[in-house]
Steps between C-alpha positions, in 0.01 A plus 500: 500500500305685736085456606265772496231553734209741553463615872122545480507726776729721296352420185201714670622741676824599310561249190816339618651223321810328555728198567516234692670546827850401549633520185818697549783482717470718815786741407358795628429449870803606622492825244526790715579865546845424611601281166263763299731778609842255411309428184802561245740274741257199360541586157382138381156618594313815416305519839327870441375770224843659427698222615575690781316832697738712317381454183786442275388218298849309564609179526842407598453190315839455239439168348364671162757763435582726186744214363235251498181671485466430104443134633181505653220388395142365620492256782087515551189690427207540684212577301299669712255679259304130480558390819177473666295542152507904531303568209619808333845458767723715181290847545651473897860644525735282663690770761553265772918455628466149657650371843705225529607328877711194505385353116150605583391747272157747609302688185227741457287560202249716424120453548576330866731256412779377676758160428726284704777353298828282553759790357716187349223369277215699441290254639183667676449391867189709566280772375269722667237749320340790675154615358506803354168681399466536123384863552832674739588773388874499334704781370759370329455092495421240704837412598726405834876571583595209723441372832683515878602180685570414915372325772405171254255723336479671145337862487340671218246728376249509215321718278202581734687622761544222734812304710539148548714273661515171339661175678875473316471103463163461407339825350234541779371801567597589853324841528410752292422904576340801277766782458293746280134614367489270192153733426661835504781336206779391819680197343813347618819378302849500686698291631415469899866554697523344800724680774526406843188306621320701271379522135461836286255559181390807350191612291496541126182734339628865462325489139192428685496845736577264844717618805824284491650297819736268593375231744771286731300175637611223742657198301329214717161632569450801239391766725547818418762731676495808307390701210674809353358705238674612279298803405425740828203596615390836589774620851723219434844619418487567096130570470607820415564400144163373441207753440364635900143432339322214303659136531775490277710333735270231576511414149886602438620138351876455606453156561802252601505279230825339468714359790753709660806392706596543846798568680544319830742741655269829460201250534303692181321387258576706201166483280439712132162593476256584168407810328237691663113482369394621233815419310473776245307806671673680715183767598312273666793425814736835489834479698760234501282239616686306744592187499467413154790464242719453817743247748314523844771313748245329757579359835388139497449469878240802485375571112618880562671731234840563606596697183412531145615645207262610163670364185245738265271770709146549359536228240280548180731216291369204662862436616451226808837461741400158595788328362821366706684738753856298466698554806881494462803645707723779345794694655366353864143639476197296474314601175216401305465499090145578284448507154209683453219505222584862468836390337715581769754321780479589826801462777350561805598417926301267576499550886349851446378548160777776416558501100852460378472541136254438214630465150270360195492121368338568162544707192153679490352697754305834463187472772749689701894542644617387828818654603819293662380689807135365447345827415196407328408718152180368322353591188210675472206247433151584255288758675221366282322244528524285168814601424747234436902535651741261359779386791788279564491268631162337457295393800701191487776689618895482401512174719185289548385341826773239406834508689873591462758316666830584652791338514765569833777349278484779202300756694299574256088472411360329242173679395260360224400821305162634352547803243189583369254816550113490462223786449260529799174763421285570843211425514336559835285254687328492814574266771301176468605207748637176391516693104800644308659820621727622271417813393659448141500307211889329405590429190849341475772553255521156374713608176772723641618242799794371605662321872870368584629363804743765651796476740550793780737506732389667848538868441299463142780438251390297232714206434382325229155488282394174308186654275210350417247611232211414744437683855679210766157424700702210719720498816799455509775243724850528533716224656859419641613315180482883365189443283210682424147342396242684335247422283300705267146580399548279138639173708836548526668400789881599520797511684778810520831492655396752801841671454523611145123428376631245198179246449628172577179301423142482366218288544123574334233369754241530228317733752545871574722625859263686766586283839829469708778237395684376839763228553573196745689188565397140561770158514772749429298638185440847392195562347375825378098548519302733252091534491395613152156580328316848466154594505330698250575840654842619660438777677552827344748358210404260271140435497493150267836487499750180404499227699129541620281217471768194444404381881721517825766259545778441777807457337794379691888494372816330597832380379528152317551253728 
């Protein structure tokens, strides 16, 4: 059982509370950039984001395996939506993919929160909560993706923009920095990645007409060693395709809200960066508006743009590239993988940026054609203002924030799929700071819908297709025992053989599928981890949908004993 305490020097100043020091084992203090970069070779932990820089979401883990799979069962739950008496916890979305070092497990919430537990049990050790203003300005809920880990210390940021450092064994704050203008709408909700003596965030807020960065600080006293925007300003290289007069581009959104991956050898950190502001009028910032919708491939020693490449120019779909850049090998070149919001995969080299191919992951698209050569054709959007344009996909995208995996043994993705459109009419707004900048109202398609989790194999072949009636909203985790896990937005959480897409097994959580299942090993015992609970609001899909409202719950699974 743990003690709580209020620090009332914190209490003042920032509204900490947390546990009592010294309730978990030190595990992490000899975390560091050498066993974060030979993450996979430890596969009993899950020691960053992906489970490795290169984002693959794989585990070479074998103890559950397609001939046993249809075994498992619950070992523990964590309910997190009452720990700590949140009031109200089930209109938060659980999106979090928790850590897990030698049977310690690490867990963000939303709303601040953040839990130390023993991965075996369940059992909490500590708990920390960060205050969050009642008044910060959110897009699309108040939610957090995970947290980084090194050096004995726990990083993580929260919905007004800041990042702390918390104490490992005891849930102390150890320091804590601002990374963004809470009062201009800046918010904050990735997971921090931690690469040499260094940690990286990024800045979430496009909605909100801000200038997106990415911010690399140093892990043991949290200075700052560089910013890079992410949306030029006027003479820096790509200002061109922002307007020469006004501010457009100090308003321009593409904001690095999702953690990218890094590859040691080319020393880049490949981020995907948001749509550009307003989402829906195009007038107001002419040109292709550089860097949004796009993989910028940043040198971590210096924060400077060594290549980038524009997934959809001059956006006017909403149609973020913030999601994973997978790296993978293929035919002795060094590529990286992207499925886009626009509905379409992307093969490009990821030491210069070249594009390979591009082929499409879902059924419907009409906002425009990308060729194989990556020719860009759009359609021709409303000239007038109040008239709506139906698209596909919706401003959800074809794929979510959420995550495909890849597995080296089949060679093939595993993409959870959104097909559904929506019908955006412009209506034009002027800039206001720290209030919505859309430049549209959205209404989604909530009857005509549909999702599936799809297999591709490198060049775009699609393997296999399990469908689902509902858009998949989840991410997805592929393992050595040749299983896929994914869950879905009405509480399903299931299992497919990763070679032939056959479900093998099916568990209902009780709770809808928006965070990131991951999987570990403690005494010799695979267990497989999966946050569930939505909030009221999924963004651009399913406003109200399933699953919404039953509270947020970490389930964890295993084999009998």
């Amino acid at each position: 059982m743990t003690v709580e305490y209020v620090d009332a020097g914190e209490a003042i100043d920032h509204g900490a509370l947390s546990a009592v020091s010294g309730s978990a084992p030190a595990v992490t203090d000899n975390i560091n950039y050498d066993r974060i970069r030979n993450a996979r070779s430890e596969s009993h932990n899950w020691i960053t984001y992906y489970g490795d820089y290169d984002g693959k979401r794989y585990s070479l883990l074998d103890q559950i395996n397609t001939e046993n799979v249809k075994r498992m069962g619950p070992a523990w739950i964590f309910q997190a939506g009452t720990s700590g008496h949140i009031a109200g916890a089930s209109t938060y979305a659980f999106e979090t993919c928790p850590i897990v070092v030698d049977g310690v497990m690490y867990v963000t919430g939303w709303d601040g929160w953040f839990w130390a537990l023993d991965a075996k049990t369940g059992e909490q050790l500590w708990r920390y909560k960060h205050a969050v203003p009642f008044d910060v300005s959110l897009c699309c809920g108040n939610v957090n993706r995970g947290c980084a880990v090194a050096n004995g210390k726990v990083y993580f940021v929260t919905p007004n923009a800041h990042l702390l450092a918390l104490d490992a064994t005891s849930g102390r704050k150890v320091w804590e920095k601002t990374i963004g203008d809470v009062r201009a709408g800046e918010s904050a909700s990735l997971a921090p990645l931690v690469v040499k003596d260094t940690v990286i965030t990024g800045s979430a807020g496009g909605e909100f007409g801000v200038r997106g960065h990415i911010d690399c600080w140093d892990l043991e006293t949290g200075e700052q060693r560089w910013r890079c925007y992410t949306v030029p300003k006027p003479g820096e290289p790509g200002s061109e395709t922002w307007p020469a007069d006004g501010e457009a581009w100090a308003r321009g959104g593409a904001n690095h809200w999702v953690t990218g991956t890094y590859d040691p050898e080319t020393n880049l950190y490949y981020a995907g960066t948001g749509n550009p502001a307003p989402d829906f009028d195009g007038a107001v910032r002419e040109g292709d508006n550089l860097y949004t919708d796009s993989v910028v491939a940043v040198d971590v020693d210096t924060g400077e743009i060594k290549w980038h490449y524009q997934f959809t120019p001059h956006d006017l779909w909403d149609y973020d590239s913030t999601m994973e850049m997978t790296l993978f090998e293929r035919d002795g070149k060094k590529l990286l993988g992207h499925f886009d919001k626009n509905g379409y995969f992307f093969v490009l080299d990821r030491t210069n940026g070249e594009l390979q191919h591009v082929t499409p992951y879902v059924d419907r698209i009409d906002w425009g054609t990308i060729t194989r050569d990556g020719k860009v054709i759009p359609r021709k959007y409303p000239d007038k203002e109040g008239e709506p344009v139906h698209f596909y996909p919706g401003p959800a995208g074809a794929k979510e924030w959420t995550h495909a995996a890849y597995s080296p043994r089949t060679e093939m993705f595993y993409v959870p799929v959104a097909d559904v459109g929506a019908t955006a009419t412009r209506r034009r707004r002027e800039f206001k700071e720290g209030m919505p900048y859309w430049g549209a109202a959205v209404q989604v398609d909530i009857d005509d819908m549909a999702g599936s989790v799809s297999a591709f194999d490198t060049h775009g072949q699609e393997k296999w297709r399990w469908r689902n009636q509902h858009p998949m909203a989840a991410s997805v985790l592929a393992t050595a025992g040749d299983v896929v896990f994914a869950g879905t937005p009405t509480g399903e959480f299931l299992a497919f053989d990763a070679r032939s897409g056959e479900e093998l097994w099916k568990f209902q959580c009780g709770s809808g599928h928006h965070g990131s299942p991951m999987t570990y090993m403690v005494d010799g015992k695979q267990y497989v981890a999966v946050p569930v609970g939505w909030g009221g609001w999924l963004e651009g899909i399913i406003p109200g949908m399933l699953g919404a409202g039953h509270g947020s719950a970490l389930i964890v699974f295993a084999l009998p004993d």
